[in-house]
Structures are given as structure tokens and as C-alpha cells.
N, CA, C and O of each residue as an XYZ file, in Angstrom:
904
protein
N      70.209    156.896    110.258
C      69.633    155.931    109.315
C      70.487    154.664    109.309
O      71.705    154.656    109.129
N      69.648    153.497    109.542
C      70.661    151.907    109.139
C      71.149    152.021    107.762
O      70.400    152.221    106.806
N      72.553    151.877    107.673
C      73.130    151.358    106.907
C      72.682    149.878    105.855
O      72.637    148.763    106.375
N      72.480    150.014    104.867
C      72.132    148.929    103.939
C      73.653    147.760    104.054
O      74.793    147.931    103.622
N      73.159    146.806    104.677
C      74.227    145.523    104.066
C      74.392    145.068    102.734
O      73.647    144.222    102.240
N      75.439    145.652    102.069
C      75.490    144.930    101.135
C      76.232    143.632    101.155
O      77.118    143.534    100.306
N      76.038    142.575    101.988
C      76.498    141.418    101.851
C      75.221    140.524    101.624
O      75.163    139.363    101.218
N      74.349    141.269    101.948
C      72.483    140.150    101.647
C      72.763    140.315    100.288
O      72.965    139.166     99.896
N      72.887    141.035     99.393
C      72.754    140.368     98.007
C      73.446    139.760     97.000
O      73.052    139.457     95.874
N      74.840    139.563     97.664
C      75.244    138.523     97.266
C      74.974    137.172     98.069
O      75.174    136.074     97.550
N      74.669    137.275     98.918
C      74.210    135.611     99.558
C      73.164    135.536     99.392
O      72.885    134.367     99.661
N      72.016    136.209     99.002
C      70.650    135.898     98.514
C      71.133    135.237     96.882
O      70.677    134.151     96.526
N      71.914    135.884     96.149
C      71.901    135.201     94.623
C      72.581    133.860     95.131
O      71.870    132.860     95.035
N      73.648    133.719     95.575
C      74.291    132.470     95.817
C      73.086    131.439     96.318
O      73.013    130.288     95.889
N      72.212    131.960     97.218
C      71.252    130.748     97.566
C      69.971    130.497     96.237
O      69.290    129.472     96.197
N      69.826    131.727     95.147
C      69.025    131.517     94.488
C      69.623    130.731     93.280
O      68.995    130.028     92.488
N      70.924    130.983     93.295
C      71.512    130.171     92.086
C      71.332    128.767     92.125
O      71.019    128.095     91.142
N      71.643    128.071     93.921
C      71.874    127.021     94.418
C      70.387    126.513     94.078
O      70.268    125.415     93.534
N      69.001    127.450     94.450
C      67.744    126.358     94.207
C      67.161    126.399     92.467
O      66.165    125.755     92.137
N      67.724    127.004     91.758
C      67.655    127.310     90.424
C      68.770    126.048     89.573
O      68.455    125.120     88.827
N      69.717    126.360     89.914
C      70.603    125.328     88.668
C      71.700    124.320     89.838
O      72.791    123.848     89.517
N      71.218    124.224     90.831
C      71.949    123.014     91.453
C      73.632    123.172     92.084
O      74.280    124.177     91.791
N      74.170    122.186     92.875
C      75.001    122.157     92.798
C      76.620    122.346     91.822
O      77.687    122.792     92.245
N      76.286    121.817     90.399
C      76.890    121.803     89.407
C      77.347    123.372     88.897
O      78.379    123.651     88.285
N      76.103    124.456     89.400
C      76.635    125.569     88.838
C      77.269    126.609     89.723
O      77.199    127.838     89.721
N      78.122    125.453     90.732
C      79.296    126.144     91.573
C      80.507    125.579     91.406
O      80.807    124.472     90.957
N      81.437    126.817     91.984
C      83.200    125.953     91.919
C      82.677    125.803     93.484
O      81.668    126.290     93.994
N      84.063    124.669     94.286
C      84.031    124.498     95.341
C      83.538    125.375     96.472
O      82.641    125.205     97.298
N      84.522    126.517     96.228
C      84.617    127.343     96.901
C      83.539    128.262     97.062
O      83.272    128.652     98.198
N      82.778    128.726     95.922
C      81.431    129.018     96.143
C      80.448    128.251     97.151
O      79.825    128.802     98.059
N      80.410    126.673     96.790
C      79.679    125.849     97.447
C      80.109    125.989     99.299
O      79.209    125.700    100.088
N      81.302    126.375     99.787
C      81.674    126.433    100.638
C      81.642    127.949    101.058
O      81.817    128.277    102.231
N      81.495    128.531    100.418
C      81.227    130.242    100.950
C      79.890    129.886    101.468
O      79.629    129.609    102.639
N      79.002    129.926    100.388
C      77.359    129.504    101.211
C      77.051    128.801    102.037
O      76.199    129.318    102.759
N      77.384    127.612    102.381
C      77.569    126.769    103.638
C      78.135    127.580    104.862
O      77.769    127.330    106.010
N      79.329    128.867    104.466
C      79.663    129.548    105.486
C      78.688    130.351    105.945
O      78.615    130.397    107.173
N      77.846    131.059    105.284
C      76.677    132.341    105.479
C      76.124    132.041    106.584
O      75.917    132.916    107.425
N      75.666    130.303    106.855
C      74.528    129.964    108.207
C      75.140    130.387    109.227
O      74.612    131.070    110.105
N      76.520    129.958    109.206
C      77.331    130.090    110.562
C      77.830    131.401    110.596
O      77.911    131.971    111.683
N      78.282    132.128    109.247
C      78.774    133.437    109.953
C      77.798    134.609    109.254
O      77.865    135.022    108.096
N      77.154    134.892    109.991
C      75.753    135.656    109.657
C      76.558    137.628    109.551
O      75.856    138.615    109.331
N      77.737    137.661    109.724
C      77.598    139.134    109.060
C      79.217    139.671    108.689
O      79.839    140.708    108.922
N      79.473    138.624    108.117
C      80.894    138.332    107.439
C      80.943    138.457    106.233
O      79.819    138.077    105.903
N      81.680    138.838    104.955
C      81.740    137.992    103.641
C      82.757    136.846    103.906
O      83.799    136.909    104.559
N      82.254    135.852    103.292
C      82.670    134.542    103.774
C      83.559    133.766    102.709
O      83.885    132.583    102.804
N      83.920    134.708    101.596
C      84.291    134.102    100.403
C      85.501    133.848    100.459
O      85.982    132.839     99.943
N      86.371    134.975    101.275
C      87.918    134.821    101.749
C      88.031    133.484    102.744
O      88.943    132.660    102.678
N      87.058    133.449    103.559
C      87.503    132.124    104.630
C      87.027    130.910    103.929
O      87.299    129.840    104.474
N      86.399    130.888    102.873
C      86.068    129.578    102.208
C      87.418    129.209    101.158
O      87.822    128.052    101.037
N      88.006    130.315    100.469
C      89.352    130.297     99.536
C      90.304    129.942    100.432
O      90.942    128.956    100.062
N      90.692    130.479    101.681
C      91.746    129.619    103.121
C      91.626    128.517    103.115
O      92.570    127.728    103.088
N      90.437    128.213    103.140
C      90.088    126.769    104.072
C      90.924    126.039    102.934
O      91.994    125.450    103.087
N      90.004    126.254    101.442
C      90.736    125.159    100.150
C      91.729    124.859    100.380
O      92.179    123.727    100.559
N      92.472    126.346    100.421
C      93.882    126.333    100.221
C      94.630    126.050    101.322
O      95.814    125.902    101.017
N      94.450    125.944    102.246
C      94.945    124.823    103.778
C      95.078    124.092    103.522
O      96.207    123.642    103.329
N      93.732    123.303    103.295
C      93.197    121.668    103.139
C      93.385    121.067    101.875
O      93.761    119.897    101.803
N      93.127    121.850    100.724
C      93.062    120.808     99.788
C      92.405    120.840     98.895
O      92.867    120.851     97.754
N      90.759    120.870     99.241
C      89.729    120.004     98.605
C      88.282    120.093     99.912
O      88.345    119.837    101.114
N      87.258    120.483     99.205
C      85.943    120.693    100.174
C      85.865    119.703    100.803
O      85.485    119.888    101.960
N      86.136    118.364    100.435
C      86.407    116.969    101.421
C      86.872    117.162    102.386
O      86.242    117.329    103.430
N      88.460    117.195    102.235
C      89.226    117.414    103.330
C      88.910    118.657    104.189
O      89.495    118.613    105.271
N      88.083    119.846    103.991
C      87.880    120.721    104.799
C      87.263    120.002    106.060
O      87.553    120.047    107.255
N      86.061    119.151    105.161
C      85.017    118.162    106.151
C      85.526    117.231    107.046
O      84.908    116.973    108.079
N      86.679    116.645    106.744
C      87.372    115.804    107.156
C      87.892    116.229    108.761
O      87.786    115.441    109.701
N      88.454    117.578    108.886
C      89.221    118.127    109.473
C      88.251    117.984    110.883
O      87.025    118.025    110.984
N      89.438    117.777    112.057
C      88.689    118.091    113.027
C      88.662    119.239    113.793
O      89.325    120.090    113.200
N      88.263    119.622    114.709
C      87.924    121.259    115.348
C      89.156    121.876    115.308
O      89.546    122.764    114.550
N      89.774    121.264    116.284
C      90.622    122.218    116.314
C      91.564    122.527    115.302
O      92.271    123.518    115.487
N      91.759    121.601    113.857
C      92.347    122.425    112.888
C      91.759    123.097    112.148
O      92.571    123.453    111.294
N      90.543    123.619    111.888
C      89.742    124.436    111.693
C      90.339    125.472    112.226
O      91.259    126.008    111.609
N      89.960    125.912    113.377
C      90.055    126.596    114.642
C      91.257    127.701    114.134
O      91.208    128.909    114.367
N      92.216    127.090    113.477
C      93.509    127.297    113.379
C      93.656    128.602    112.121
O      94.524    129.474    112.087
N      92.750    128.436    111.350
C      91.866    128.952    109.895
C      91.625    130.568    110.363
O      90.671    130.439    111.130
N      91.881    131.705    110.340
C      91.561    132.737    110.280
C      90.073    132.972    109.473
O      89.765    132.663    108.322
N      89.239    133.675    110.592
C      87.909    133.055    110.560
C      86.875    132.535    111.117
O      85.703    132.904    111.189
N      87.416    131.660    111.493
C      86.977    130.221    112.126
C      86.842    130.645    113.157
O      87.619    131.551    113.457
N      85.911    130.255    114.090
C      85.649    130.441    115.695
C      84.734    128.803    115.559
O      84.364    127.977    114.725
N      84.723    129.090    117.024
C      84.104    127.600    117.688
C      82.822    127.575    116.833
O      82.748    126.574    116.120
N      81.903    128.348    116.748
C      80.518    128.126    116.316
C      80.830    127.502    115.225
O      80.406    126.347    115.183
N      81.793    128.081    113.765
C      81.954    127.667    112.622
C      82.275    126.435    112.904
O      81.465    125.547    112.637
N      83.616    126.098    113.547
C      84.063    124.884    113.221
C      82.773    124.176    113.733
O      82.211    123.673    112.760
N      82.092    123.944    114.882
C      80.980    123.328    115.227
C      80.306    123.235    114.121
O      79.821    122.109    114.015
N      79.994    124.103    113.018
C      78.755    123.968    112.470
C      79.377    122.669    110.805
O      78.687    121.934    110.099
N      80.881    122.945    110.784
C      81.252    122.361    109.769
C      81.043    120.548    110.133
O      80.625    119.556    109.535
N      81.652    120.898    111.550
C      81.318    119.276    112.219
C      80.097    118.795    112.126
O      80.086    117.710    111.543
N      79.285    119.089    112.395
C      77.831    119.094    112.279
C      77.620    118.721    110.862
O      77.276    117.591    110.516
N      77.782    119.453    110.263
C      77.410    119.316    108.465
C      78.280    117.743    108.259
O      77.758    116.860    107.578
N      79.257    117.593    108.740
C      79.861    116.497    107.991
C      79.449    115.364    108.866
O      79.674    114.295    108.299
N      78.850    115.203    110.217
C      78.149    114.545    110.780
C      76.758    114.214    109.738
O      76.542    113.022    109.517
N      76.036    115.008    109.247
C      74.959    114.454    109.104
C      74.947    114.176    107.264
O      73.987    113.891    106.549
N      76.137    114.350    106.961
C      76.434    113.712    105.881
C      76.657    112.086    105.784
O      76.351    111.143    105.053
N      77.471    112.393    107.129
C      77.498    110.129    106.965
C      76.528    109.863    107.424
O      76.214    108.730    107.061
N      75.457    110.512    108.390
C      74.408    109.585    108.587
C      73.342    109.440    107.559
O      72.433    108.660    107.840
N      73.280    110.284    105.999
C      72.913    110.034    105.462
C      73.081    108.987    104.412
O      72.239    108.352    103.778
N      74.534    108.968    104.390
C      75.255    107.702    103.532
C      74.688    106.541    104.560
O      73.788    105.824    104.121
N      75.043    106.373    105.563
C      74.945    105.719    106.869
C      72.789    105.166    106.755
O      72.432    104.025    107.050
N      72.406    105.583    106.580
C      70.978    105.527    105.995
C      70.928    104.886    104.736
O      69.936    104.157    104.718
N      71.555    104.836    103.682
C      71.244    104.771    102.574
C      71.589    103.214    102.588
O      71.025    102.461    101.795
N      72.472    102.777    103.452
C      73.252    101.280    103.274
C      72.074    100.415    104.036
O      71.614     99.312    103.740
N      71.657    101.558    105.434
C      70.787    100.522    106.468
C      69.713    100.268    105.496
O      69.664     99.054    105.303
N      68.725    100.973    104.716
C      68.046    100.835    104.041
C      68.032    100.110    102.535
O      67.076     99.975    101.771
N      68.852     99.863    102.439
C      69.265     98.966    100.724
C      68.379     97.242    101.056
O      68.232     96.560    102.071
N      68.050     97.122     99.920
C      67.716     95.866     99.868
C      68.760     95.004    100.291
O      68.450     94.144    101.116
N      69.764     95.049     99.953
C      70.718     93.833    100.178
C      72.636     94.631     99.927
O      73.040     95.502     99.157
N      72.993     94.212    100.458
C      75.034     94.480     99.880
C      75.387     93.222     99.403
O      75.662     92.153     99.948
N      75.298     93.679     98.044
C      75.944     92.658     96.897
C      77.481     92.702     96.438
O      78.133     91.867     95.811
N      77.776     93.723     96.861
C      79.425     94.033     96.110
C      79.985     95.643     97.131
O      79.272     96.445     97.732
N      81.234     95.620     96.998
C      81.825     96.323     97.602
C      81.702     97.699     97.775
O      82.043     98.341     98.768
N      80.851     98.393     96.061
C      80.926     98.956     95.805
C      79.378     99.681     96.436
O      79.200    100.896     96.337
N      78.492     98.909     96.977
C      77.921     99.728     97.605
C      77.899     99.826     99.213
O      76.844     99.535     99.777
N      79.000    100.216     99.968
C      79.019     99.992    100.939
C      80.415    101.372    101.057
O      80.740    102.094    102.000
N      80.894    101.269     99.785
C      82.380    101.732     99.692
C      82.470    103.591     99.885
O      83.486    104.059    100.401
N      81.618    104.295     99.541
C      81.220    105.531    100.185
C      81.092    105.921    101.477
O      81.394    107.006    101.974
N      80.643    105.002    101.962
C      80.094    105.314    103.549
C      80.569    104.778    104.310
O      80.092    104.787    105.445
N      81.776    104.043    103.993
C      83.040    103.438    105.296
C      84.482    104.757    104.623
O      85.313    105.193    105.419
N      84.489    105.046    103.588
C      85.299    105.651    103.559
C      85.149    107.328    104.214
O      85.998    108.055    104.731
N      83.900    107.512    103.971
C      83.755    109.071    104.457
C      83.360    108.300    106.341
O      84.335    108.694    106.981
N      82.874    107.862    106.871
C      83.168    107.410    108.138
C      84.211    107.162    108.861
O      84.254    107.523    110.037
N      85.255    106.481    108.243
C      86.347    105.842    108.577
C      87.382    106.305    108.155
O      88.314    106.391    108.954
N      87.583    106.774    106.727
C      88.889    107.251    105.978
C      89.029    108.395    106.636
O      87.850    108.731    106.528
N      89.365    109.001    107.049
C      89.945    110.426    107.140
C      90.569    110.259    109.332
O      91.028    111.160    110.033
N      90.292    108.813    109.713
C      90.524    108.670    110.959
C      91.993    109.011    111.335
O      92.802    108.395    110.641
N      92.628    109.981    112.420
C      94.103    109.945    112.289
C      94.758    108.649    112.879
O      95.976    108.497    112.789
N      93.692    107.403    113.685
C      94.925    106.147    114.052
C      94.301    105.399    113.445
O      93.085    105.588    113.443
N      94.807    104.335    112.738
C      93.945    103.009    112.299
C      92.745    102.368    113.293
O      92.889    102.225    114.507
N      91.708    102.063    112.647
C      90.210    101.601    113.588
C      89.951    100.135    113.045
O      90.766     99.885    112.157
N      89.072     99.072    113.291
C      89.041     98.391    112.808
C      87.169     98.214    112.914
O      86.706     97.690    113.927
N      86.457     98.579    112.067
C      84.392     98.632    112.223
C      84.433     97.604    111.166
O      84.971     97.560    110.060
N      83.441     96.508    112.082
C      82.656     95.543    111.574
C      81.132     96.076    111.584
O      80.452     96.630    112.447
N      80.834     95.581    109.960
C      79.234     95.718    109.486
C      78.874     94.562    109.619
O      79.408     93.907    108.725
N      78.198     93.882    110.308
C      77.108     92.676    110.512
C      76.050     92.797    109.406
O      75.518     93.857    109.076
N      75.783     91.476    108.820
C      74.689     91.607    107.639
C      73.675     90.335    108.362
O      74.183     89.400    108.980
N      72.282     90.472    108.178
C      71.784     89.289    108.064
C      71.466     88.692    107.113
O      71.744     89.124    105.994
N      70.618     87.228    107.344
C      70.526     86.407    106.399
C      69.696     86.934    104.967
O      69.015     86.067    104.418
N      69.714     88.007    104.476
C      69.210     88.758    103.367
C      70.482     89.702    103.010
O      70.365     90.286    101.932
N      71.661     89.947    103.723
C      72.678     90.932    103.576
C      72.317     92.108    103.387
O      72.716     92.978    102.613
N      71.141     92.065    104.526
C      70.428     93.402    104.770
C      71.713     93.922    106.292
O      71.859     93.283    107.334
N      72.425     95.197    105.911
C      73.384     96.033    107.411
C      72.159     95.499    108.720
O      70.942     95.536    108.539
N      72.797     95.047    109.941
C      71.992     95.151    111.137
C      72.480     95.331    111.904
O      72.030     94.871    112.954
N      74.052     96.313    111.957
C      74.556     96.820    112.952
C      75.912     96.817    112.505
O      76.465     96.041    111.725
N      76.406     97.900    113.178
C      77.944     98.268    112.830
C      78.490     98.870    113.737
O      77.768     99.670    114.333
N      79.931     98.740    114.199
C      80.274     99.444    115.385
C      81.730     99.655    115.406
O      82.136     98.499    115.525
N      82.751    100.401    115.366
C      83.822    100.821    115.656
C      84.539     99.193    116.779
O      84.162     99.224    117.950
N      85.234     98.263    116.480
C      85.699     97.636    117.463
C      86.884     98.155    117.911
O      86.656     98.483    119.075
N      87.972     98.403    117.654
C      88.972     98.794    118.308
C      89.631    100.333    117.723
O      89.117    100.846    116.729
N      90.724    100.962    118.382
C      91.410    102.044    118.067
C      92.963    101.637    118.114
O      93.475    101.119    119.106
N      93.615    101.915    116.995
C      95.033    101.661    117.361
C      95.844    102.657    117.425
O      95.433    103.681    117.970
N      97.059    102.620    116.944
C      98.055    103.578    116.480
C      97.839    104.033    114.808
O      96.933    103.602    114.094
N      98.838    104.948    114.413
C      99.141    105.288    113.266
C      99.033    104.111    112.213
O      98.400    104.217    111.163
N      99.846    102.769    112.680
C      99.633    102.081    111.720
C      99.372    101.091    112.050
O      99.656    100.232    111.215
N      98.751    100.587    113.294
C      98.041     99.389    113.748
C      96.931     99.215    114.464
O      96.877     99.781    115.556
N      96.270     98.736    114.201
C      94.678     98.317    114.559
C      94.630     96.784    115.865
O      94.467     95.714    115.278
N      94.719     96.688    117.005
C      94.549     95.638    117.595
C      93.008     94.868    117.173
O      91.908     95.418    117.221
N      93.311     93.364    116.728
C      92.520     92.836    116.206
C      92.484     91.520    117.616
O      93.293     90.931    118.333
N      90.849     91.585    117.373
C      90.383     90.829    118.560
C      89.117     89.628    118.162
O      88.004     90.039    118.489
N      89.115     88.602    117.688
C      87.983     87.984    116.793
C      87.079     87.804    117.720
O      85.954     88.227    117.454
N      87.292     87.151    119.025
C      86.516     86.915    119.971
C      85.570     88.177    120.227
O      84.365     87.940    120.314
N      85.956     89.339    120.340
C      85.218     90.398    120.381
C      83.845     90.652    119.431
O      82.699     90.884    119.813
N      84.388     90.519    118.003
C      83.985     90.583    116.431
C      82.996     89.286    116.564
O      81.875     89.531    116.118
N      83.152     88.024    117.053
C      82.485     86.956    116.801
C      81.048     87.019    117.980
O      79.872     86.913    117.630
N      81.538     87.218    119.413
C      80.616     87.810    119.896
C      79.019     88.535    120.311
O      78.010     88.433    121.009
N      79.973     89.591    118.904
C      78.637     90.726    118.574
C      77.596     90.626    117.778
O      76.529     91.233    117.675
N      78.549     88.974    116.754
C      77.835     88.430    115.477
C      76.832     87.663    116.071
O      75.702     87.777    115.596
N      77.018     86.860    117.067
C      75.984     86.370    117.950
C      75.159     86.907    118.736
O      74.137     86.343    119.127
N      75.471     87.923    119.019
C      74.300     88.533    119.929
C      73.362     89.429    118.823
O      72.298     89.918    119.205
N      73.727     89.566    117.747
C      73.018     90.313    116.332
C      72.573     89.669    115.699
O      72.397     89.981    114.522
N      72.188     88.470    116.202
C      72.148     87.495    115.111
C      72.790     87.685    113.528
O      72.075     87.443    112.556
N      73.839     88.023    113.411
C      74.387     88.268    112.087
C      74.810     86.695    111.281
O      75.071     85.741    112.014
N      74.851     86.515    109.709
C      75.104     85.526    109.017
C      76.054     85.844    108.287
O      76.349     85.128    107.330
N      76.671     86.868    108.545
C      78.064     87.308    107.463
C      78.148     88.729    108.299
O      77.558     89.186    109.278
N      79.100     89.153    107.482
C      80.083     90.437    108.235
C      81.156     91.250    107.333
O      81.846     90.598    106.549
N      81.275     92.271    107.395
C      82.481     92.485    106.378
C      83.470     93.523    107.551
O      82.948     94.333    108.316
N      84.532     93.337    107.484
C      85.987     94.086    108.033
C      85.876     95.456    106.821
O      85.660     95.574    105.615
N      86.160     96.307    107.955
C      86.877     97.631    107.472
C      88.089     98.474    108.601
O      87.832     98.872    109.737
N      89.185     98.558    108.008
C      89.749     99.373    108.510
C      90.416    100.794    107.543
O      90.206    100.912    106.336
N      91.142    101.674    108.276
C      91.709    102.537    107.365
C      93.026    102.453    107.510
O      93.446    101.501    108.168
N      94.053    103.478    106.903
C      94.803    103.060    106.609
C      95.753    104.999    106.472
O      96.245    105.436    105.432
N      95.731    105.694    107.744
C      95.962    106.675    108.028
C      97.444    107.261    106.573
O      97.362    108.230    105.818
N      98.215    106.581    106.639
C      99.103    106.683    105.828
C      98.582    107.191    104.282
O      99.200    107.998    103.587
N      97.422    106.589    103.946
C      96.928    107.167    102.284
C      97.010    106.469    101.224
O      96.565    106.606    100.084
N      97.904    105.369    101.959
C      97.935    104.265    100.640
C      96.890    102.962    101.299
O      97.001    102.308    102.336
N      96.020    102.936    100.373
C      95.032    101.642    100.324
C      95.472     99.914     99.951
O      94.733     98.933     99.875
N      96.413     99.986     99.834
C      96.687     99.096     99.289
C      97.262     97.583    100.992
O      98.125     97.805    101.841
N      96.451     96.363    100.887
C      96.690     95.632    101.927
C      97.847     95.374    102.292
O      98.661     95.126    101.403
N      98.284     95.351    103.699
C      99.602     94.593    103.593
C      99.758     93.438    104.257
O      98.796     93.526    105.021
N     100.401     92.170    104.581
C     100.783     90.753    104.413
C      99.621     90.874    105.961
O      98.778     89.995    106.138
N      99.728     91.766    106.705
C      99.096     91.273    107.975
C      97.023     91.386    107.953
O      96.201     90.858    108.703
N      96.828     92.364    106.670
C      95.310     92.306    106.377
C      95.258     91.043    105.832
O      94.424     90.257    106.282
N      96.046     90.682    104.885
C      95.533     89.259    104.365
C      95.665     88.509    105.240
O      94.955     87.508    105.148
N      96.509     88.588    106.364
C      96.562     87.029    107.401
C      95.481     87.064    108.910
O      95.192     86.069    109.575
N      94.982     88.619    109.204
C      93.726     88.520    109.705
C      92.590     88.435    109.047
O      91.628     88.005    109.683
N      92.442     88.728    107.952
C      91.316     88.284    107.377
C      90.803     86.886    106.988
O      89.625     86.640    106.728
N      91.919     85.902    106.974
C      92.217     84.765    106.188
C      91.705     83.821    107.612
O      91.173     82.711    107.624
N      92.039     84.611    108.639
C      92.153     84.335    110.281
C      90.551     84.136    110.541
O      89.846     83.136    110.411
N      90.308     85.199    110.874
C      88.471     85.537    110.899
C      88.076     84.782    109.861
O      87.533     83.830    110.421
N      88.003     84.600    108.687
C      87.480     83.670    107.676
C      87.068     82.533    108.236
O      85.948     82.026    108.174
N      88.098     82.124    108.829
C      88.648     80.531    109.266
C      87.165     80.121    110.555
O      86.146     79.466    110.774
N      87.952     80.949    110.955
C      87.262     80.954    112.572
C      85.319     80.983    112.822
O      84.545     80.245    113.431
N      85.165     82.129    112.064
C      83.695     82.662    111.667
C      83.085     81.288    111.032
O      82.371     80.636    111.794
N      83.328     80.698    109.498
C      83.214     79.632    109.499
C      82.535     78.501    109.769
O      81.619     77.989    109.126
N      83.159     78.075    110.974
C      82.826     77.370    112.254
C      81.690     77.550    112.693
O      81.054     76.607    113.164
N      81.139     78.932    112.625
C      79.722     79.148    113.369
C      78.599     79.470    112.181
O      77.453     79.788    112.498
N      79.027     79.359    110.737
C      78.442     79.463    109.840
C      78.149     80.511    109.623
O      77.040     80.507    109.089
N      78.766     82.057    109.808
C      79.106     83.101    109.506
C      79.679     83.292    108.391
O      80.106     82.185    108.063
N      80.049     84.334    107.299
C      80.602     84.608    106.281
C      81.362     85.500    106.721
O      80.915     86.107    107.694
N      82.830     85.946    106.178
C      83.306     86.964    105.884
C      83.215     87.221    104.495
O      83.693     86.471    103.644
N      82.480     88.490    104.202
C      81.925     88.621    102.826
C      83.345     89.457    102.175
O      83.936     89.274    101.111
N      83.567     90.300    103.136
C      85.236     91.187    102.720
C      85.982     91.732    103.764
O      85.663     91.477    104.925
N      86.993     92.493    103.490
C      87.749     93.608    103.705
C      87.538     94.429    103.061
O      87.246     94.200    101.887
N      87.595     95.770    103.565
C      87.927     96.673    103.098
C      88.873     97.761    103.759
O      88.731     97.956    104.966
N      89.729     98.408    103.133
C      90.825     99.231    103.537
C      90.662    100.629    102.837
O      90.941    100.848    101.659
N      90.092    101.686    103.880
C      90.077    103.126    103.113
C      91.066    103.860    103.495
O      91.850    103.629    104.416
N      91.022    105.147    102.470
C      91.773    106.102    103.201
C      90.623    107.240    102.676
O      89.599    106.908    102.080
N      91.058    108.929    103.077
C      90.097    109.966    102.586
C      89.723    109.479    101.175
O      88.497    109.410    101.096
N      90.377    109.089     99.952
C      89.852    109.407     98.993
C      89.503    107.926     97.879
O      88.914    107.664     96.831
N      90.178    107.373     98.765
C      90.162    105.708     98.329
C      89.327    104.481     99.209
O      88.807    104.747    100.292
N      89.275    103.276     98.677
C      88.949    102.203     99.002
C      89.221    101.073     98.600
O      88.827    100.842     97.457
N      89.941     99.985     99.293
C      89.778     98.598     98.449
C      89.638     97.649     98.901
O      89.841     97.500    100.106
N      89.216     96.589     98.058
C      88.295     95.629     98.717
C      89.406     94.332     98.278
O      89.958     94.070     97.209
N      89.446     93.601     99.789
C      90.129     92.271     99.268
C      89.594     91.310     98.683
O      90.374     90.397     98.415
N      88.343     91.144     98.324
C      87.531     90.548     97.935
C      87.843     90.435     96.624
O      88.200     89.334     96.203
N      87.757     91.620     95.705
C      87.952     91.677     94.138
C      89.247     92.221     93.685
O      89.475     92.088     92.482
N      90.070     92.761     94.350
C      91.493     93.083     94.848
C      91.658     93.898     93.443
O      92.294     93.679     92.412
N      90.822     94.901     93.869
C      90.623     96.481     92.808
C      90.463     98.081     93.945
O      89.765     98.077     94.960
N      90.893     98.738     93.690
C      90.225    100.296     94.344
C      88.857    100.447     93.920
O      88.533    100.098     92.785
N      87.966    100.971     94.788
C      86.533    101.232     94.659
C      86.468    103.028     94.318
O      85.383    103.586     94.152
């Protein structure tokens, strides 16, 4: 005779709780056990979701993580970590959606989610320009350079370029800031001040900066954390 699993009924309530009272009526770690069930189909998953926290941190930073420190997680095999990548992939393209689609970017603060979960959690400094057009409707965005730990090679000619071939009328700078502290230092204000200058000239805007890390953002613009 088959043996009865008793692991279906606790992951059947966990998914009925989830379409009944929402997100809100989980701790993290619950929310991250069930997310485990797809990928590990005949596990209890509640121990490798309490690891992961307690590795990482915070269900963020689990997302954050790339494969192979996953990998590292007792638990974890390629499929999982794949499937966590995946999940946190189609999380920014939903933030990543929500900006392309906005009527307009008026302030920092709506833009400030979806460069930080894109960008913040990068291990070398990057430097992605968002192109806006003449409505400050997003019409393209792209990773321009990769640096080190704590430097970003900045290239305007590159940045000015792309604004022309996008027909873009403004633009905003983002980089991160691997270290964790958001806060600018003397060389963001003197490329930004730089590109300002330059852009200008072709009747482009630099609308901002922004500088993330995983859990932060700030904008030189209003020179506050988002």
C-alpha cells in the first residue's frame, strides 16, 4: 500500500491561507517555505526557508543572492537556486513594467523601487541611465558601464549618444553603491554636475541621480533617502 504524504497538508493549508487572508497573514519565513514547495516537490521546506533567513538576513536579501551562494545553503540544489533566480527576475520586470507604463516620472520616488531592487544588491558599482521623453514617459534604460567595488567608469559620450539615438529629452543617472552606505561622495556630485553641463548643450535634462544600495536610495536631486 502507498504510503500517505503527510507533507500535502501542510502545503495545501499554507497555499489556502495565502488565497484566503493574503500575504500579511505570514511571517517571512512561512512566505518563503511556500515559494520553496514549487521547487522542492517532496521535501518539508520549512527548515531550508529558516537557513536561508538566517544566512542572509531578510527574504530580500535571500532574493538578492546569487546562485552560487544559495548553492552553498543546505538544501539548495541547482533547480532551487534557479527557481529563486527566476522569481526575483520576474519581480523587477514587474517593477520594471510599472515605471515603463506610468504616465510620467515626476519625483524620485517613483522610480526609486525599481533601480534599487535592479541595481542595489550589484557586487561592483554599475552606472544605468533611464532615458525619458518629452512627456517623462521611461523609453529605454540600459546598464552603461561595470566597475570595481567602488568605482563606476563614467563615459558621457557613451550616455549622450544613446540619448540621441532614443530620441530622449532628459535622463536620470543611477548607480549603486556596493559598500551600503547611500550617501554621495565629492566625485557623484562632480559627474553629475559634469553631465548636467554637457547634456545641456543638446537640450537634454539631467532630471537626477540616484545612488542605491539593497535597502536604500538617494536622490541628489532633493538630497533625502527614498
Amino acid at each position: 500500500m502507498r504510503k500517505k504524504d503527510h507533507r500535502h497538508g501542510p502545503r495545501s493549508r499554507l497555499r489556502e491561507r495565502l488565497v484566503k487572508a493574503g500575504r500579511k497573514a505570514f511571517a517571512d519565513y512561512e512566505l518563503l517555505e511556500l515559494l520553496l514547495t514549487y521547487a522542492i516537490p517532496r521535501k518539508d521546506t520549512k527548515p531550508t526557508a529558516k537557513s536561508l533567513l538566517k544566512r542572509f538576513g531578510s527574504l530580500a536579501a535571500v532574493l538578492d543572492q546569487p546562485r552560487e551562494r544559495l548553492l552553498e545553503v543546505e538544501g539548495i540544489g541547482p533547480q532551487t537556486s534557479t527557481f529563486l533566480f527566476a522569481t526575483r527576475e520576474f519581480i523587477v520586470r514587474y517593477l520594471e513594467q510599472e515605471v515603463e507604463y506610468a504616465k510620467s516620472i515626476s519625483s524620485p520616488e517613483d522610480i526609486a523601487e525599481f533601480v534599487r531592487i535592479h541595481l542595489g544588491s550589484a557586487p561592483r558599482e554599475c552606472l544605468m541611465i533611464l532615458y525619458l521623453n518629452d512627456a517623462n514617459r521611461l523609453s529605454y534604460h540600459f546598464t552603461v558601464t561595470e566597475g570595481t567595488v567602488d568605482r563606476a567608469p563614467f563615459y558621457p559620450r557613451e550616455i549622450l549618444k544613446t540619448a540621441f539615438l532614443r530620441d530622449a529629452t532628459g535622463l536620470i543617472m543611477v548607480h549603486n553603491h556596493p559598500s551600503g552606505d547611500p550617501v554621495p561622495s565629492e566625485n557623484d556630485h562632480k559627474i553629475t554636475q559634469r553631465l548636467e553641463k554637457l547634456a545641456a548643450e543638446f537640450d537634454i535634462k539631467v532630471h537626477d541621480h540616484l545612488i542605491v544600495t539593497p535597502n536604500k536610495a538617494f536622490s541628489l536631486k532633493t538630497g533625502k533617502l527614498l
